[in-house]
C-alpha positions in Angstrom: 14.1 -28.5 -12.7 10.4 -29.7 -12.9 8.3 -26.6 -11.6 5.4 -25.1 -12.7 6.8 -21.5 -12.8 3.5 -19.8 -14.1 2.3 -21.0 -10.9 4.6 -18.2 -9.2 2.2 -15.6 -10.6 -1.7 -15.1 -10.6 -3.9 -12.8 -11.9 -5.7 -10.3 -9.3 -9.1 -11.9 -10.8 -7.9 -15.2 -9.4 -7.4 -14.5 -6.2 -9.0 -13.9 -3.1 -9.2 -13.3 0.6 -8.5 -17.6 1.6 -5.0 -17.0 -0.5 -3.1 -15.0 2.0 -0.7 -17.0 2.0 0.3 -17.5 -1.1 0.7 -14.1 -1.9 0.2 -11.7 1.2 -2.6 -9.8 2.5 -2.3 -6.9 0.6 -2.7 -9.0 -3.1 -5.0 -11.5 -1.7 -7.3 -8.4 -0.4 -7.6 -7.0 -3.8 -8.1 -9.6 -5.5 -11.1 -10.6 -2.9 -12.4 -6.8 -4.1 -11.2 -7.5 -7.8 -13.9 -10.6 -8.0 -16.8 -9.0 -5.6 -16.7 -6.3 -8.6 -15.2 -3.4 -6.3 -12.9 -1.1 -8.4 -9.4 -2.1 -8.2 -6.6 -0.9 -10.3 -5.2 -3.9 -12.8 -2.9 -6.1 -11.8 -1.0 -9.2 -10.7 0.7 -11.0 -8.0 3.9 -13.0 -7.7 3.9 -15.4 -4.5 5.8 -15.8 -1.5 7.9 -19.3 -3.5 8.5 -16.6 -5.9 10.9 -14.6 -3.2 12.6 -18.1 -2.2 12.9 -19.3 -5.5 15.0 -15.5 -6.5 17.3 -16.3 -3.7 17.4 -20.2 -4.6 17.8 -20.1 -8.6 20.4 -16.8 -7.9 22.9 -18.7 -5.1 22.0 -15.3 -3.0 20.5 -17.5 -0.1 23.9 -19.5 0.3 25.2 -15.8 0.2 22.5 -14.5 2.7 23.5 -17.7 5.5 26.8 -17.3 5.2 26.5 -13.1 5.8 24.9 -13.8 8.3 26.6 -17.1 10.3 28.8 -14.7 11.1 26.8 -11.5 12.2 26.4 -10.4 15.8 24.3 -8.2 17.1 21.8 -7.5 19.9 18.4 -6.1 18.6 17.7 -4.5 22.2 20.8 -2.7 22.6 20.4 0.3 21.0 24.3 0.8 20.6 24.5 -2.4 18.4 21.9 0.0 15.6 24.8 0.9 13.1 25.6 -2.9 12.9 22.2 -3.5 11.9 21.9 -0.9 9.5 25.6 -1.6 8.1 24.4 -5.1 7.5 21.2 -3.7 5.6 22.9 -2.0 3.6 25.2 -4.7 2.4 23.1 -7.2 1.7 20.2 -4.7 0.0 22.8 -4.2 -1.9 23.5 -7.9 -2.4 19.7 -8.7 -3.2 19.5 -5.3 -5.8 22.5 -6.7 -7.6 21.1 -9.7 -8.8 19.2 -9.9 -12.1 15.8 -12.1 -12.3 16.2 -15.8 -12.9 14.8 -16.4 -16.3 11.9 -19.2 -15.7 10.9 -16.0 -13.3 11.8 -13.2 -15.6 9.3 -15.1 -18.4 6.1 -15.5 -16.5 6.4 -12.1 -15.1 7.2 -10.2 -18.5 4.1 -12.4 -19.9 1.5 -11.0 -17.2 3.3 -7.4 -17.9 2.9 -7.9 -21.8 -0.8 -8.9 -21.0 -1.3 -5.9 -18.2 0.0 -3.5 -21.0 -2.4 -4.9 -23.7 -5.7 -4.9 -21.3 -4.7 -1.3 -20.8 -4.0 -0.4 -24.3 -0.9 1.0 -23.0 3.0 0.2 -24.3 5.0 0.1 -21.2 2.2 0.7 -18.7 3.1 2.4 -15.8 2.6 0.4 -12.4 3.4 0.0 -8.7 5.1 -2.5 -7.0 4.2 -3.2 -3.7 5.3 -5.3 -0.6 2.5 -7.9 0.6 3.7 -9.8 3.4 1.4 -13.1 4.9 1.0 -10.9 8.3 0.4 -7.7 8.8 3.5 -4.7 9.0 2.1 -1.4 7.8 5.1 0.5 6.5 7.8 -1.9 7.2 8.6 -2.5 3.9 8.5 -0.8 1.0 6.6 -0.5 -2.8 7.6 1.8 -5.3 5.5 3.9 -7.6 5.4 4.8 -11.2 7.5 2.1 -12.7 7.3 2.1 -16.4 8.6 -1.1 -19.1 9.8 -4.5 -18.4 13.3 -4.1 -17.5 12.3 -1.3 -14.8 9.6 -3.6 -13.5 11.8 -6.9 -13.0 14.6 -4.3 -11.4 11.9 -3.1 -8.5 10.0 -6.5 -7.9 13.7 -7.0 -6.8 14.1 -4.0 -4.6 10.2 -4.8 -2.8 12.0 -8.0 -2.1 15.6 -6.3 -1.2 13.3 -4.1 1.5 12.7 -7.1 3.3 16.7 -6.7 4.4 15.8 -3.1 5.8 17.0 -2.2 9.1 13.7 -2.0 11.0 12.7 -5.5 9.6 15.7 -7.3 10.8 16.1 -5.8 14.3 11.8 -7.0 14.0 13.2 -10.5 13.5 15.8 -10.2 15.5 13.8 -9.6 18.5 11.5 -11.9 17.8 14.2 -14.9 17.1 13.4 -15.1 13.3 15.9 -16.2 10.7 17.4 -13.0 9.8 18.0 -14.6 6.2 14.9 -14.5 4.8 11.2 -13.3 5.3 9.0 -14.3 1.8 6.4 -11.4 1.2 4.4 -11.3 -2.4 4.4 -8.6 -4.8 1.7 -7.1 -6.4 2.5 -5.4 -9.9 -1.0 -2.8 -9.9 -1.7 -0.2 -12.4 -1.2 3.4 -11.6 -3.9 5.6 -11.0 -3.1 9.1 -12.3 -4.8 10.5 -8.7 -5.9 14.1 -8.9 -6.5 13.0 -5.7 -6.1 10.5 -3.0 -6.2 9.1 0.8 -7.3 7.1 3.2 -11.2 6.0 4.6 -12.1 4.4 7.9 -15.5 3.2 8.5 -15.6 4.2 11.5 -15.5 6.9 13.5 -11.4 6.6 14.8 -11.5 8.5 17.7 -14.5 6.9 19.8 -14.9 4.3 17.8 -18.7 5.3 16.5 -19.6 2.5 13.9 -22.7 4.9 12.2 -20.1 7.1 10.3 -17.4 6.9 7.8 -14.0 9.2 7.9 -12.5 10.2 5.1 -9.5 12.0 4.6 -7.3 13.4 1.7 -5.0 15.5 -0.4 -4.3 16.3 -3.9 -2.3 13.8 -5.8 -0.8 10.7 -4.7 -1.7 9.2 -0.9 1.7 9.1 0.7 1.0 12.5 1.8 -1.8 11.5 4.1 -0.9 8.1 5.0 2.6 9.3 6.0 1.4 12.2 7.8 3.1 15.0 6.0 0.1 17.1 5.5 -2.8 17.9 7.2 -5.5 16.7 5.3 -8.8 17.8 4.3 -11.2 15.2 6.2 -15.0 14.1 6.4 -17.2 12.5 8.3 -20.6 10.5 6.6 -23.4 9.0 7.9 -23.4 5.5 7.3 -26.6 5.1 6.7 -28.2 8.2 5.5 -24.7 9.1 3.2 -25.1 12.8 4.7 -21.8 14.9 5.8 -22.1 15.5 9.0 -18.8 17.2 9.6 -16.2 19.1 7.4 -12.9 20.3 7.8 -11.0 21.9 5.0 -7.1 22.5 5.7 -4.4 24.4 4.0 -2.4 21.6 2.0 0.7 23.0 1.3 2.1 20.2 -0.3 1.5 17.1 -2.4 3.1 14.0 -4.1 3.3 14.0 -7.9 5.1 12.1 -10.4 8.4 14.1 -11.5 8.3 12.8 -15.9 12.0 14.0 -15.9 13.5 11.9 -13.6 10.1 9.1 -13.2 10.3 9.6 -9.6 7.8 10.4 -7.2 8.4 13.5 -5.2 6.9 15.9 -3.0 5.9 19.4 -4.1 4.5 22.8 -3.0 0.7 22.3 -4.1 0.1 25.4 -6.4 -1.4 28.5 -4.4 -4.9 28.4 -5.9 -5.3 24.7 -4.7 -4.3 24.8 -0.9 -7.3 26.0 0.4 -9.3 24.0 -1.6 -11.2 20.9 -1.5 -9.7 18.1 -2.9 -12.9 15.9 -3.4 -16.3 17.1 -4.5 -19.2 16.5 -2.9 -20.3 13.9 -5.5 -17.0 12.3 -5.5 -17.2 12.6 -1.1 -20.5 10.5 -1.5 -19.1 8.1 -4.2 -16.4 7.1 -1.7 -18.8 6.9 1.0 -20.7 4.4 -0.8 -17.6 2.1 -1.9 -16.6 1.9 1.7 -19.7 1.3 3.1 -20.0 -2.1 0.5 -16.7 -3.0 1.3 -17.5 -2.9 4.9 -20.4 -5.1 4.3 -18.4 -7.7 1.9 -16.1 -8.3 5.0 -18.2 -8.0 8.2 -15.7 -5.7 9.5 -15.0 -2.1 10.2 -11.6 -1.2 7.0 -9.2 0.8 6.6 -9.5 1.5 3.1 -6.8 3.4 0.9 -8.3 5.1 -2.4 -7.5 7.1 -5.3 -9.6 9.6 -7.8 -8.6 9.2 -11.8 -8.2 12.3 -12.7 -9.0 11.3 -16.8 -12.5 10.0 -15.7 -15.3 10.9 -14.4 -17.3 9.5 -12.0 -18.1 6.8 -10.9 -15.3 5.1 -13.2 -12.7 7.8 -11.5 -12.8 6.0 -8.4 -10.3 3.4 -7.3 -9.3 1.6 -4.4 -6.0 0.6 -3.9 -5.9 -1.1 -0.4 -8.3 -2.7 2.4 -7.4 -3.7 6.0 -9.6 -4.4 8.6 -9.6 -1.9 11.2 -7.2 -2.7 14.4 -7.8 -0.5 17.5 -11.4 -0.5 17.9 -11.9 -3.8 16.9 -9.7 -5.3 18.9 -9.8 -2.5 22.2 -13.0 -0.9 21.8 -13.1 0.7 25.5 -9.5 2.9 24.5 -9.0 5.4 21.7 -7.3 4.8 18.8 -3.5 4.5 19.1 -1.6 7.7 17.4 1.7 6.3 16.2 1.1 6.4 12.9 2.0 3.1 11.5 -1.3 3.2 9.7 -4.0 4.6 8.2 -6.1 5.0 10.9 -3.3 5.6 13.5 -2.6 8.6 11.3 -6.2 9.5 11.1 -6.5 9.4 15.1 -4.0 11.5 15.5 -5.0 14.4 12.9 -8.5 14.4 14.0 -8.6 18.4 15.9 -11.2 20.4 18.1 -11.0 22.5 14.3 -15.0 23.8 14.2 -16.9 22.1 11.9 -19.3 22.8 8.4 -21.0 20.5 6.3 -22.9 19.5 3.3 -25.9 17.2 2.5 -26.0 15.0 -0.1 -27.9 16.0 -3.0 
């Protein structure tokens, strides 16, 4: 077969916000912040042809047709939900059992060998995350933490598998897609070890106020705050004077850390002298500020920006960002608030935001 299979895979550094397509909005994003200079984790992408070429190279899309020629099932009848989540779960497992095609398995083990080397880490530990070409916060899924090449090949496979998910075919389903298929890229990023991490809108979520920047957070990893387990510590910064104008500090009672026995990332209590306590500095509070506030500018549009703190460096190096979108209820409705179901950042955001009494601080 006459393909160029390095093709499947790019760089972050060679990509940018025109290659959506190619390899999803989440990969082409950070690689539009990778070249303006922003600072993005290490990393790279596999395309959407990657996906199809799996399924081709592996005779699962013969198997995927066939499964489902025969499967019937009516999205909008909420009695026919067990045959949709019977048929994820067979052919998730279909997709998992499959090893990686070895023109594939080649390309992708060479960008992991040179990821590791750039780090200076053997067997660096990375994420894989979904990127689809349009836009489905939270309908499929990444995994964190994933550590040498046989573990990485194993979960660019499940990112793809989660395309199969229950939510995502009744989605097609309803919409008259193919339920066969649905290409998304995966980005292989470098993990942050976050002392702490969230979310930043830059702008004010619940009316919509374009002068500040809200920022909200919790210790460790950032699935606490963007799925809405905790309740967050949150801030709100003038855009253009960089002062905090508002302050709320909440009890966190839980976080996200990596478990080194099992590799897995779990949620645990948060230890008692830290749940009362801020999880940013104010330097580090002004730091993000600023990063958002450039990002803003790069695109010409209000983001919702996910981000991380190192906790090995200091700062400025310690701050990361791991995710821009633009904005979606403001932008597009600016007369209503913010929706609250919590599909994203900001929907979470919206909905946490209290009558709590204020405090703040100034920058320095």
């Amino acid at each position: 077969m006459n393909r160029n299979f390095e093709r499947l895979v790019y760089r972050l550094d060679e990509l940018g916000k025109e290659h959506i397509t190619l390899v999803g909005k989440k990969c082409a994003h950070l690689g539009e912040l990778t070249k303006a200079g922003f600072p993005v984790p290490k990393g790279f992408a596999l395309t959407l042809e990657a996906y199809d070429l799996f399924l081709k190279e592996t005779g699962t899309a013969e198997e995927l047709k066939r499964y489902f020629d025969g499967f019937d099932a009516n999205p909008d009848d909420n009695g026919d939900f067990p045959k949709f989540s019977a048929a994820s779960a067979a052919v998730r497992g279909l997709v998992e059992s499959k090893g990686m095609p070895e023109p594939i398995a080649g390309v992708v083990g060479q960008y992991y060998s040179e990821l590791c080397e750039a780090t200076g880490c053997t067997d660096l530990a990375v994420s894989t995350r979904s990127a689809g070409p349009e836009s489905h916060p939270g309908q499929y899924e990444s995994f964190l933490h994933i550590s040498g090449m046989p573990h990485v090949m194993k979960h660019i496979i499940k990112v793809w598998a989660s395309t199969f998910n229950t939510r995502s075919l009744i989605a097609r389903a309803r919409g008259g897609f193919a339920l066969d298929r649905d290409p998304i890229g995966v980005c292989v990023l470098q993990m942050v070890n976050a002392k702490a991490a969230g979310v930043i809108f830059t702008l004010n979520p619940t009316n919509g106020d374009p002068s500040k920047i809200v920022i909200e957070g919790n210790w460790g990893l950032g699935e606490s705050v963007v799925s809405g387990s905790v309740n967050p510590d949150q801030w709100t910064v003038d855009k253009v004077t960089l002062e905090c104008v508002a302050c709320r500090l909440s009890r966190k009672n839980s976080e996200y850390v990596l478990d080194v026995d099992s590799g897995k990332v779990t949620e645990v209590a948060t230890p008692q002298e830290r749940v009362a306590a801020p999880c940013l500095t104010e330097d580090e509070v002004i730091e993000l500020a600023k990063a958002a506030k450039r990002i803003e500018r790069h695109y010409g549009t209000a983001q919702d920006i996910e981000w991380a703190i190192h906790g090995d460096y200091g700062l400025p190096e310690s701050v990361f960002i791991l995710q821009t979108r633009p904005e979606t209820g403001w932008s597009k409705e600016k007369e209503k608030p913010a929706t609250k179901n919590h599909f994203t950042a900001m929907d979470y955001i919206a909905g946490s935001i209290s009558s709590t009494k204020y405090g703040g601080f100034k920058k320095p």
